[in-house]
C-alpha positions in Angstrom: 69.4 270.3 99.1 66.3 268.4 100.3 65.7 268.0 103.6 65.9 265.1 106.0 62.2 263.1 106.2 61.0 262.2 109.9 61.9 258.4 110.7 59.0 256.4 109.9 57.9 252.4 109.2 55.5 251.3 106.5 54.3 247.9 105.4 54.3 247.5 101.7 53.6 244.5 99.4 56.5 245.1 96.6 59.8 246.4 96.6 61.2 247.7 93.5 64.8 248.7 92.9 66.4 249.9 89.8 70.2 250.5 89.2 71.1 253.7 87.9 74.4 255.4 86.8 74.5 258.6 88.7 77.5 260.9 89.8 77.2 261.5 93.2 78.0 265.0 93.7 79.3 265.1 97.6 81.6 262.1 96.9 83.1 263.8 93.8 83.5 267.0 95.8 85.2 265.4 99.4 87.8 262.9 97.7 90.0 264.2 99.8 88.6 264.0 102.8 86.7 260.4 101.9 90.6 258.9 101.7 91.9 260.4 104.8 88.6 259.1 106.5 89.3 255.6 104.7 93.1 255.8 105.8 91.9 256.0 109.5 89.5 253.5 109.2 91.5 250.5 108.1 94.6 251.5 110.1 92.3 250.1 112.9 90.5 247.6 111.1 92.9 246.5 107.7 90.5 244.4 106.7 87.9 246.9 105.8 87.2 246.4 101.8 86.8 249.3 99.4 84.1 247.2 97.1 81.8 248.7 95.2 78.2 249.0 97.0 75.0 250.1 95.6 73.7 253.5 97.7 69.5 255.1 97.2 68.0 257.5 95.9 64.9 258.5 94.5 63.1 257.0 97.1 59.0 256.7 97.2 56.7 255.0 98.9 53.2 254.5 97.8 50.2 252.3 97.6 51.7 249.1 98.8 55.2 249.8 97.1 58.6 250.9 97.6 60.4 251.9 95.0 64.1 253.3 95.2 67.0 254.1 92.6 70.5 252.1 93.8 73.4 254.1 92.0 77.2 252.4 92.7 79.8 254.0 94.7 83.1 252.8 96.8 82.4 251.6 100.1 84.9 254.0 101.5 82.6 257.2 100.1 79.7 255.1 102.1 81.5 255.4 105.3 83.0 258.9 104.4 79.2 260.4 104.2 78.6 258.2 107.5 81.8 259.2 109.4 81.9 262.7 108.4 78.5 263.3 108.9 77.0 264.3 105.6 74.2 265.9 105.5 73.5 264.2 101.8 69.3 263.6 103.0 68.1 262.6 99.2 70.6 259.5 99.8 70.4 256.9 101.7 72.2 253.3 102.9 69.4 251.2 101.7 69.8 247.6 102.4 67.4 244.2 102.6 67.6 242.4 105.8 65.6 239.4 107.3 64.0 239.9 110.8 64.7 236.4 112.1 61.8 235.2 114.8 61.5 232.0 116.2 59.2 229.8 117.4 59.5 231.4 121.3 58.1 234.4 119.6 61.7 236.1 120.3 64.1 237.4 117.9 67.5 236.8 117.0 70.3 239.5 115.8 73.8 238.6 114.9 76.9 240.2 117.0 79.3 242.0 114.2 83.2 240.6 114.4 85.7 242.7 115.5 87.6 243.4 112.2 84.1 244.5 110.4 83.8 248.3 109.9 80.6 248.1 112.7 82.4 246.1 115.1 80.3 245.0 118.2 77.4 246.7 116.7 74.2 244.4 117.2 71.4 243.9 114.1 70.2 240.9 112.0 72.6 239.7 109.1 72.2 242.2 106.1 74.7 243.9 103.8 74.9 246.9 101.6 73.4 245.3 98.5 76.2 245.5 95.9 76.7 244.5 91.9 76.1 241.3 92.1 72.5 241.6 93.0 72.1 243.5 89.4 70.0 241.4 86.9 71.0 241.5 83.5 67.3 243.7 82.7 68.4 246.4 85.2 66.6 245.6 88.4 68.3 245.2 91.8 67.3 242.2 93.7 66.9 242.8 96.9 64.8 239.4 98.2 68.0 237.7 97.2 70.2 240.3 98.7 68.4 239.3 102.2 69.0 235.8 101.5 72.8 235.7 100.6 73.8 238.0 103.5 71.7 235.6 106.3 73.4 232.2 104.8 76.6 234.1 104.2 77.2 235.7 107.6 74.9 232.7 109.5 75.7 229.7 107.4 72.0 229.3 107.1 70.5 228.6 104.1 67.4 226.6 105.2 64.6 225.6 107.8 63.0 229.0 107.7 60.0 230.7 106.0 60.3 234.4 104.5 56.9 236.7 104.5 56.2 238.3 101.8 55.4 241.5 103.0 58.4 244.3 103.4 58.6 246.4 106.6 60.2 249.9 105.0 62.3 251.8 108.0 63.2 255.4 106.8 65.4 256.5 109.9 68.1 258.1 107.8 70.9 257.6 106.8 69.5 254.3 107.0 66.7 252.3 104.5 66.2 249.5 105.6 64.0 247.2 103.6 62.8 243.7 106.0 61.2 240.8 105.8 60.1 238.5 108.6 61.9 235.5 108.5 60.5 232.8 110.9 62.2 230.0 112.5 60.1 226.7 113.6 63.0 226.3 116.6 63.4 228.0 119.9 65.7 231.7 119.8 68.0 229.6 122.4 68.3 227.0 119.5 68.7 229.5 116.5 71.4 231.3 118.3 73.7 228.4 119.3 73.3 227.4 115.4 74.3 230.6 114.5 77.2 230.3 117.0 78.2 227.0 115.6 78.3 228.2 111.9 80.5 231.3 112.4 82.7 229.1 114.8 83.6 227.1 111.4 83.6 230.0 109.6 87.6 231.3 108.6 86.8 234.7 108.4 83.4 235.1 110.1 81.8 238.5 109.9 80.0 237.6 113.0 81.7 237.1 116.3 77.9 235.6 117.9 74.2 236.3 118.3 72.0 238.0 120.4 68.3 236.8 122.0 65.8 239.7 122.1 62.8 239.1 124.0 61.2 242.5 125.3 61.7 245.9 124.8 63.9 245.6 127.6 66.8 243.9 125.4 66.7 246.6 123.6 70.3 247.8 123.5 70.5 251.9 122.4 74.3 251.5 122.4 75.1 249.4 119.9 72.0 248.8 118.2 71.3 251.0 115.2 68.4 253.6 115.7 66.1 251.9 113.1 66.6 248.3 114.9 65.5 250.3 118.0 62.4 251.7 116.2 61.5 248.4 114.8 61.7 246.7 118.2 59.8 249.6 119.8 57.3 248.6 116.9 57.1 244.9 117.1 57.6 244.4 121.0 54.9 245.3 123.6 55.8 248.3 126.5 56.9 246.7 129.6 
């Protein structure tokens, strides 16, 4: 079994993703234990989905590129290896998400909805990528991954700018692949247009947004450790 790499952030020029069809062994070996886990999840939260989702592997990054193997699985085997603590360190969660900044210099996150399997939990608008962001040649695109989870939990679609640059997190289980997505409005504005959005939304994964300005905002309970590193990264001391 490999062993689990030290959290770190990179800036690299390209991402490349390629699906794969790949057994993976711990899922295949804990069905048991992945359906019990599954069984409790959504007797708390029935609307939890079992959809197919795309998890990493083969991860590298080099010279100004990321590249990373996406193999499908169930959703519950995701949150299996999350919930049951799996020490599976050659696989990841890898997922494309846009770090939304405004023109305040501040940064919005989105609030998860209390039926969502990270209820109350506090990061920017992002998804497992799943098989609908497979091209026909094989590649994974994870640019338009970002892009369909921000207007699809936000409602947003428009009056932004993406970089072009990728920020790679390692902070396993977590990948997280991000882009800074800048906003020519204030983070008071963004968030009340967020708010407005999931307001019409009939099943909203979102339940609101959340204005960080300073390390200070930082919130270690219910944001993810790699939104804390990125934070501790992009925000001064003080």
């Amino acid at each position: 079994m490999s062993t689990m790499q030290p959290p770190a952030i990179d800036s690299v020029l390209s991402v490349v993703a390629r699906r794969v069809d790949w057994e993976w062994p711990w899922a295949r070996a804990n069905r048991q234990a992945i359906a019990a886990n599954f069984a409790r999840r959504t007797a708390r939260q029935p609307a939890v989905y079992d959809g197919d989702v795309l998890l990493a592997r083969n991860v590298r990054v080099e010279n100004d590129l990321c590249s990373l193997a996406l193999f499908p699985v169930k959703y519950s085997e995701l949150l299996g290896a999350i919930d049951l603590e799996a020490a599976e360190y050659e696989v990841w969660n890898s997922f494309a998400m846009g770090i939304l900044n405004t023109a305040d210099n501040a940064y919005v996150c989105a609030v998860m909805g209390p039926h969502t399997a990270n209820a109350g939990k506090i990061y920017f608008p992002a998804g497992t990528p799943d098989l609908s962001d497979c091209r026909p040649d094989g590649s994974v695109d994870m640019a338009g991954s970002l892009l369909r989870e921000l207007e699809e939990e936000t409602g947003i679609g428009d009056g932004f700018q993406v970089d072009s640059q990728w920020l790679v997190i390692r902070c396993w289980p977590a990948l997280a692949l991000m882009r800074l997505v800048r906003f020519d409005c204030s983070a008071g504005q963004l968030a009340a247009r967020i708010e407005t959005a999931v307001a019409a939304q009939s099943e909203p994964e979102l339940s609101g947004a959340k204005i960080v300005r300073s390390r200070a905002d930082i919130d270690p309970a219910r944001m993810p450790r790699y939104l804390q590193m990125l934070f501790n990264h992009l925000l001064p001391p003080g």
